[in-house]
C-alpha positions as CSV (number, residue, x, y, z in Angstrom):
1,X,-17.4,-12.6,11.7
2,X,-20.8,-11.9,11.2
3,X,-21.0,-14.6,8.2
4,X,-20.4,-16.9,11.1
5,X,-22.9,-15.7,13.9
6,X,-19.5,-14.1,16.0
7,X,-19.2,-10.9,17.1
8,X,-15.9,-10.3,18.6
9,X,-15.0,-7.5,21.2
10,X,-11.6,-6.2,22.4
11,X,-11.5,-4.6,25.5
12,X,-9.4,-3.9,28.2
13,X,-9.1,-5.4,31.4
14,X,-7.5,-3.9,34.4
15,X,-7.0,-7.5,35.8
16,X,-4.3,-8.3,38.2
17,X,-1.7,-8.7,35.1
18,X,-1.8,-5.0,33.4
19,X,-1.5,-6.9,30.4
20,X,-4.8,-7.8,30.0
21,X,-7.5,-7.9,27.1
22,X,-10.8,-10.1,27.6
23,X,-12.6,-11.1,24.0
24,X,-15.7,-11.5,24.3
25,X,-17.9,-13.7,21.4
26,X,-21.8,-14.3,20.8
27,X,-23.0,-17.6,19.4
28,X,-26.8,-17.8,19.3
29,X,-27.1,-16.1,22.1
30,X,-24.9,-18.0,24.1
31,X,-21.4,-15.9,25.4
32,X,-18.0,-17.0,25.5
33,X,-15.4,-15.0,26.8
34,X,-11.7,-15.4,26.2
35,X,-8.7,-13.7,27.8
36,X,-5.7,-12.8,26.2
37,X,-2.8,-11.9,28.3
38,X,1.2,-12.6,29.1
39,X,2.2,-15.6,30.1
40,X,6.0,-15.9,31.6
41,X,8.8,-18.3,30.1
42,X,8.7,-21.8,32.2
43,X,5.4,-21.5,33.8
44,X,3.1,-24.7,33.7
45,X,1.2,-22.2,31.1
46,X,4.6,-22.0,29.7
47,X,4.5,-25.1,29.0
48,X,1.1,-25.2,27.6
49,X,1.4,-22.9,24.7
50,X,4.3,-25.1,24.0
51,X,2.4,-27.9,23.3
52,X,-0.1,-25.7,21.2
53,X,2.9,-24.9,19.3
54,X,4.4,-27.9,18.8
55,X,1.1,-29.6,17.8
56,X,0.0,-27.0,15.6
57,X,3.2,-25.8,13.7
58,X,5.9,-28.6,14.4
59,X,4.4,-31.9,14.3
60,X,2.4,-31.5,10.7
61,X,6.0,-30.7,9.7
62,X,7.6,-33.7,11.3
63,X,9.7,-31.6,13.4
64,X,9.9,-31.3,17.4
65,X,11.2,-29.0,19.8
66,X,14.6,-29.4,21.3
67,X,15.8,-28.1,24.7
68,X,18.3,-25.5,23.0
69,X,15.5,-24.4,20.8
70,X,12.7,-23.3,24.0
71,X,16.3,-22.0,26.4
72,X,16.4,-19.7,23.4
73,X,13.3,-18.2,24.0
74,X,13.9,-17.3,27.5
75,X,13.8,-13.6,26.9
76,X,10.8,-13.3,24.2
77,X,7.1,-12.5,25.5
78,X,4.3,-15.3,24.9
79,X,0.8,-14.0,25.0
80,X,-1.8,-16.1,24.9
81,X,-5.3,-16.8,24.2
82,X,-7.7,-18.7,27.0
83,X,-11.0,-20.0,27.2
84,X,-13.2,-19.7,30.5
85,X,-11.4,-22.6,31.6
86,X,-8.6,-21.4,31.5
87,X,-7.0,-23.9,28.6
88,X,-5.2,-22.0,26.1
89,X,-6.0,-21.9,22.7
90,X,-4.1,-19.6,21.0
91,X,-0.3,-18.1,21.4
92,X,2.5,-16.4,20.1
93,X,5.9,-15.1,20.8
94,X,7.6,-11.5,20.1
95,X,11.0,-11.8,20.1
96,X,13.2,-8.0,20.1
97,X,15.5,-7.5,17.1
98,X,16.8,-4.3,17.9
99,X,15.0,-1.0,20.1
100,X,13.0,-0.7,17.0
101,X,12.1,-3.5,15.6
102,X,10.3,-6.8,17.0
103,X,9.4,-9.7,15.2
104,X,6.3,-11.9,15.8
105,X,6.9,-16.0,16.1
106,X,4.7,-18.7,16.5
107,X,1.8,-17.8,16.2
108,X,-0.9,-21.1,16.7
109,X,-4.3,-21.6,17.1
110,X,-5.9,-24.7,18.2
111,X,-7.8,-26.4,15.3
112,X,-11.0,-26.0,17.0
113,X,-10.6,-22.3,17.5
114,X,-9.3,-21.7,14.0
115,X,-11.0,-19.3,11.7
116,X,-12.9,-17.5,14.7
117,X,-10.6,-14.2,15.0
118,X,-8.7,-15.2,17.7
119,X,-5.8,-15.1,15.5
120,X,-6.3,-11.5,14.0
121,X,-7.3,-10.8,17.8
122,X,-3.7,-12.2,19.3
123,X,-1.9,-10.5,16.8
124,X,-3.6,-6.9,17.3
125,X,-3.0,-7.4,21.0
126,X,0.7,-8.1,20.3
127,X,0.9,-5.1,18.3
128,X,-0.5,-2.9,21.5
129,X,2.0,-4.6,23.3
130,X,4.8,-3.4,21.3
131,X,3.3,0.2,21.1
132,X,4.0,-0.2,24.3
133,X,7.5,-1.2,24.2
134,X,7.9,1.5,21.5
135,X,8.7,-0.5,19.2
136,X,8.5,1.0,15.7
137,X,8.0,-1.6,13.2
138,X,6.7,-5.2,13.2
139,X,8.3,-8.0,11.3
140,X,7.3,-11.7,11.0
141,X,8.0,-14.6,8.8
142,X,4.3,-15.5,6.9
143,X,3.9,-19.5,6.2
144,X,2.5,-19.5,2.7
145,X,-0.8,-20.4,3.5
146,X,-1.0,-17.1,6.1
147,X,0.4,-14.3,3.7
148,X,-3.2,-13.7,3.3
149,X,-4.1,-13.5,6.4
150,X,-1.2,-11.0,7.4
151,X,-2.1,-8.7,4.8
152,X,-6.1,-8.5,5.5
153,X,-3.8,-7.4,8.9
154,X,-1.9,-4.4,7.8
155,X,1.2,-6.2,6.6
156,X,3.2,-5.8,3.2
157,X,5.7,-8.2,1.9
158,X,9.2,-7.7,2.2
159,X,11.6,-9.1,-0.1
160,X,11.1,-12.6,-1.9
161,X,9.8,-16.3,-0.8
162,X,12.3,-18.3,1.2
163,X,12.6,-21.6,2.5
164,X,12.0,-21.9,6.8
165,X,11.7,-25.3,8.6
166,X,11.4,-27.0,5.2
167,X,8.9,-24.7,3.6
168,X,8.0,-21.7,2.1
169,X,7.7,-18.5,4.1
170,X,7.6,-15.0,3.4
171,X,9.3,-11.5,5.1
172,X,6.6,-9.1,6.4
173,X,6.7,-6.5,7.9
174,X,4.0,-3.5,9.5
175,X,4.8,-0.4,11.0
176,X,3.4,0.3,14.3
């Protein structure tokens, strides 16, 4: 961050959602605040991390959403990353595999927002959440191009590569 002029800070929020963490980032002086928090399944804001999704991870792939596919996620929390604005810019999904175990999805930054922290921000803030929860470990399938990424984060590979939407992808898992 500090090769870049950014200096992000997580803090906690006690904001009318519980759930509530406010990042805070310098650029020359100027601040920019972004709010990370949960965002519940077929909301207009629903619906917006959706199309982050889609646009990041689906679309370079050639691959949409289908109906079945987001009915699916009906019971998995979405937090999400927003500017001042309000427009999101970052999400992803935690879906529960078992009372111990819940595995990150989806997780997509907007270009413009890429390579900031928001990513490594989202994902510690998903990992309170399942502290929270109590869940014990967290699992996630790691594009090739993100293993590194996931490691600098805590998490070890877990098994070998594997083929997921047509590409390569990785098991990795943390415990909490």
């Amino acid at each position: 961050y500090k090769r870049r002029g950014i200096t992000p800070e997580l803090t906690s929020k006690p904001l009318l959602n519980p759930f509530i963490w406010q990042i805070i980032f310098f650029r020359n002086m100027n601040e920019q605040s972004l709010y990370i928090r949960l965002i519940e399944f077929g909301t207009p804001e629903y619906d917006e991390c959706l199309a982050l999704r889609n646009e990041v991870l689906r679309k370079p792939l050639g691959l949409e959403f289908n109906p079945e596919q987001i009915e699916k996620e009906w019971d998995q929390a979405c937090l999400a990353a927003s500017d001042e604005s309000g427009r999101i810019v970052a999400c992803l999904l935690l879906q529960t595999l078992d009372a111990n175990h819940v595995k990150m999805r989806q997780v997509s930054v907007a270009p413009e927002w890429q390579s900031k922290g928001i990513g490594s921000q989202l994902v510690k803030a998903s990992e309170q959440w399942a502290r929270r929860h109590s869940f014990q470990v967290m699992q996630l399938h790691a594009r090739d191009t993100a293993v590194a990424f996931y490691s600098k984060l805590g998490y070890d590979a877990d098994g070998e590569q594997f083929y997921e939407v047509g590409i390569p992808h990785l098991r990795m898992v943390k415990a909490l």
